[in-house]
C-alpha positions in Angstrom: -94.8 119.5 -42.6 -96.5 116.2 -43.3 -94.4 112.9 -44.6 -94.9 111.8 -48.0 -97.8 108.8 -48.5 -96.4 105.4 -48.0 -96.5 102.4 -50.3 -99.0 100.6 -48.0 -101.5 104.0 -48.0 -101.3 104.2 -52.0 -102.3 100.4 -51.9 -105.6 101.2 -49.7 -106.3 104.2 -51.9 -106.0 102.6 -55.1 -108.6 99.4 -53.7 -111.3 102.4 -52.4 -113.6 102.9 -55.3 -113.9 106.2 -55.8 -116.8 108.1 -57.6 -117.0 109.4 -60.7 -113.3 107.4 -61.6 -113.5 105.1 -64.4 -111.1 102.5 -64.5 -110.2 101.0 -68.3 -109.5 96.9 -68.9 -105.6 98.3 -69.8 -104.8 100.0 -66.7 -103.9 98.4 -63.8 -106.3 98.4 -60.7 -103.3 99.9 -58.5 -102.0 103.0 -58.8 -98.6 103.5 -60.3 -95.8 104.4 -58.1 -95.1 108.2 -59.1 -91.6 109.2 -60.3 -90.7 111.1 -57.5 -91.4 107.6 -54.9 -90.0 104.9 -57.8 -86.9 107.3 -57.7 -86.5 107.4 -54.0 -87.1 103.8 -53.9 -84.4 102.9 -56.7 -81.8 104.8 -54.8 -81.9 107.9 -52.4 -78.3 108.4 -52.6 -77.8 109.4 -56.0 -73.7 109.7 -57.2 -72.8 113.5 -56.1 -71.5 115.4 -59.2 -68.0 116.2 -59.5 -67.2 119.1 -57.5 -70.6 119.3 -55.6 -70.6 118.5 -51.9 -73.5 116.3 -50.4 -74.9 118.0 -47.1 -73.3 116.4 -44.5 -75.3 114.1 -41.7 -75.5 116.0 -37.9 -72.4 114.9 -35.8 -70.4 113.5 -38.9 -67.4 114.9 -40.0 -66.6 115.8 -43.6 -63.3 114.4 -45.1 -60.9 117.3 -45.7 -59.9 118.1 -49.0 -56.5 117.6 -50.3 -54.1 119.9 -49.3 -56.1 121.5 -46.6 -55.5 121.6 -42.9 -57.6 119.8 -40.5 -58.9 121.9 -37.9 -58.6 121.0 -34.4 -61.9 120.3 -32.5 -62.3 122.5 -29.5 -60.8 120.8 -26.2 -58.7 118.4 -28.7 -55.6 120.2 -27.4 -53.1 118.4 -24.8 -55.0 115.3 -25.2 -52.3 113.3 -27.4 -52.3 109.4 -28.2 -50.1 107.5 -25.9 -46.5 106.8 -27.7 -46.2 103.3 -28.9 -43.7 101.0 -27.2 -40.5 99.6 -28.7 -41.4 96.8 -31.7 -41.2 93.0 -30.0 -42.2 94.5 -26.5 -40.9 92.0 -23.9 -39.9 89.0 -26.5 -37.5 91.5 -28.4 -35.7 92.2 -25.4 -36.1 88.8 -23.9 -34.3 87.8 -27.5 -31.5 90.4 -27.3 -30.5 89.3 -23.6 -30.4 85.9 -24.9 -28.3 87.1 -27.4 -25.9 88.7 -25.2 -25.8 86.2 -22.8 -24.7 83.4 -25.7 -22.1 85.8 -26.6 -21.2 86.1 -23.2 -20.5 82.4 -23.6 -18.8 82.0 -26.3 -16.3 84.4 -25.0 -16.1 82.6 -22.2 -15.3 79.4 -24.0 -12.8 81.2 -27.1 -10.4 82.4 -23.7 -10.6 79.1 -22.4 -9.8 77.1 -25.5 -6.9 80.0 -25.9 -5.6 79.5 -22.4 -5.5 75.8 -23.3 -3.6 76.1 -26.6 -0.8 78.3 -24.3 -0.7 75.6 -21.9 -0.5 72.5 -24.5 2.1 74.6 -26.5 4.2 75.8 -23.8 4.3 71.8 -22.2 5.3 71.0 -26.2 8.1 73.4 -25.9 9.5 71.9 -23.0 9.2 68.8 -23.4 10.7 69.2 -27.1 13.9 71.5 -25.5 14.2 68.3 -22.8 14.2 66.0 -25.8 16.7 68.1 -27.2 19.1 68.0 -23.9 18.7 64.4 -23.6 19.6 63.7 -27.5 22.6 65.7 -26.7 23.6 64.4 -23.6 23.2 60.6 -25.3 25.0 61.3 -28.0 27.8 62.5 -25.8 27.9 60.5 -23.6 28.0 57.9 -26.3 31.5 59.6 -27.8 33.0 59.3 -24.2 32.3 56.0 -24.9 33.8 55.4 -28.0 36.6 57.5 -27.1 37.2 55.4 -23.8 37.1 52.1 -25.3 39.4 53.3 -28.3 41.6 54.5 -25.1 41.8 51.4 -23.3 42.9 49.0 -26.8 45.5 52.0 -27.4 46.6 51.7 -23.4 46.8 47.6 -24.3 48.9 48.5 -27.1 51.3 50.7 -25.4 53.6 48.0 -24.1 53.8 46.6 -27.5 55.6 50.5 -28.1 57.8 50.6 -25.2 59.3 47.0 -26.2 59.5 48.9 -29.9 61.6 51.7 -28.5 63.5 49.4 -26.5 64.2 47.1 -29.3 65.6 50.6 -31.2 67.4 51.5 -28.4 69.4 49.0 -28.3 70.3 48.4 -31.4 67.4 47.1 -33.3 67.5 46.7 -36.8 66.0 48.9 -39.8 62.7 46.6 -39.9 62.1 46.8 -36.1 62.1 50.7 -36.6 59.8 50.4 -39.9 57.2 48.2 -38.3 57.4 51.0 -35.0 56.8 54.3 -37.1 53.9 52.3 -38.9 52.0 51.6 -35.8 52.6 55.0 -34.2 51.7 57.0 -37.4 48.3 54.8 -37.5 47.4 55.4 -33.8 48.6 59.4 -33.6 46.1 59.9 -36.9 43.4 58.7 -34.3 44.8 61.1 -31.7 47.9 59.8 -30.1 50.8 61.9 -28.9 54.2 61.0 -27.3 55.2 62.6 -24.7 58.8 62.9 -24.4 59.7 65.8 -22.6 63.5 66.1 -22.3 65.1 69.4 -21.0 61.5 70.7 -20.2 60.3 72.2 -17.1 58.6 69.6 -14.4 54.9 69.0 -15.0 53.3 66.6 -12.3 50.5 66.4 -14.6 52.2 65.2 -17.6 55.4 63.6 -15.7 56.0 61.1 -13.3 59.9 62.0 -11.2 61.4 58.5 -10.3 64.8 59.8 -10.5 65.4 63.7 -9.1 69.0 64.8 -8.8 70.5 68.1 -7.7 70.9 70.8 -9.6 73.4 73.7 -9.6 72.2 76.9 -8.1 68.4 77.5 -7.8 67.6 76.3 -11.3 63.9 75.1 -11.7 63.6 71.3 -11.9 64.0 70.1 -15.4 63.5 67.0 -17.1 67.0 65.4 -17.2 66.0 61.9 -18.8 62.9 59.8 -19.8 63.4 56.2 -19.2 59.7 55.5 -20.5 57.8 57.5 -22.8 54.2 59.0 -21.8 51.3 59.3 -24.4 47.9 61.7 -24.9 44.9 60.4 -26.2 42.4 63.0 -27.5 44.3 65.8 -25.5 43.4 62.9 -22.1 46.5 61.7 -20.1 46.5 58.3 -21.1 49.8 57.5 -19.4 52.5 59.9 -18.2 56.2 59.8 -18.9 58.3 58.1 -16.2 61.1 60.8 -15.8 64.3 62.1 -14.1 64.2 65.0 -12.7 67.4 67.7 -12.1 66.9 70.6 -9.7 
């Protein structure tokens, strides 16, 4: 089957004069492309109609139609694409054990910082109870004081009593016993007491025995007689009763 006549050969044809061809003044000297060549040359591939199918070039595959199933070329099977790797690859999980790692450290620091707080919080509690002992111990230790020195003016004051009760003893008027009950109510408000133990039992704690004297039978030793009075500060043996003692 011969190919159809070029361009270039209907250009050589067309300047070969041929016999018994007349050529009119309107027609071009060259032939004229024919219809079948000017359509081939404006465009082989023509748009396919709807629904037709263009023949299909040899080794090309045709796109399957919507719907349909592919078929599998022969010796296609067990030859499947190699799975892809995780997303990232080696920077995703060079991120995430960054990650974990900073996590890792800021635990790290959250228990240490915790630890602290115990320790600062714990030293604050002691040193707050020890602040508390010592604000305790000052302030009594600074009562003892008070109540020592108001001890020592009443112990000053005490002879000034014993001349009182001597003064009523013997015979001392009406104004030596007012001005005597005055001073002792004022100083047993502030926490004095007498101690004037007559017909008690012997206390060596409370009573000082200048005079003893038998007694009859196995009595136990009584107070017989106080020849000075004894006084109590604040429940504190300021100064015993000298006494005489029966028994």
């Amino acid at each position: 089957m011969s190919s159809p006549p070029s361009p270039e050969d209907d250009a050589k044809l067309a300047a070969t004069p041929q016999p018994g061809r007349r050529v009119s003044r309107d027609q071009p000297p060259w032939p004229t492309p024919r219809r079948s060549e000017a359509r081939s040359e404006a465009g082989s591939a023509a748009p396919a109609e709807p629904g037709s199918h263009a023949p299909a070039e040899p080794g090309s595959r045709a796109p399957a139609e919507p719907g349909s199933q592919a078929r599998a070329e022969p010796g296609s099977e067990g030859h499947a694409e190699p799975a892809a790797g995780p997303p990232g690859g080696p920077v995703a999980a060079e991120t995430g054990e960054q990650q974990a790692a900073a996590e890792v450290e800021m635990d790290l620091e959250v228990a240490t910082v915790a630890r602290q707080r115990d320790e600062y919080l714990e030293s604050l509690r002691r040193l707050q109870a020890d602040f508390e002992n010592y604000r305790k111990r000052v302030e009594r230790q600074r009562a003892e004081q008070v109540e020592r020195a108001a001890g020592d003016l009443v112990a000053k004051l005490l002879p000034v009593c014993d001349t009182a009760d001597l003064a009523i003893a013997h015979g001392g008027g009406e104004e030596v016993k007012q001005i005597w009950t005055a001073l002792f109510d004022t100083l047993e408000r502030q926490g004095l007491v007498r101690i004037d133990p007559v017909g008690d039992p012997f206390d060596p704690t409370l009573h000082d025995a200048v005079v003893h004297e038998p007694a009859d039978g196995d009595s136990p030793p009584t107070v017989a007689e106080v020849l000075r009075a004894g006084y109590l500060w604040k429940g504190r043996v300021l100064r015993p009763a000298m006494v005489k003692v029966k028994g």
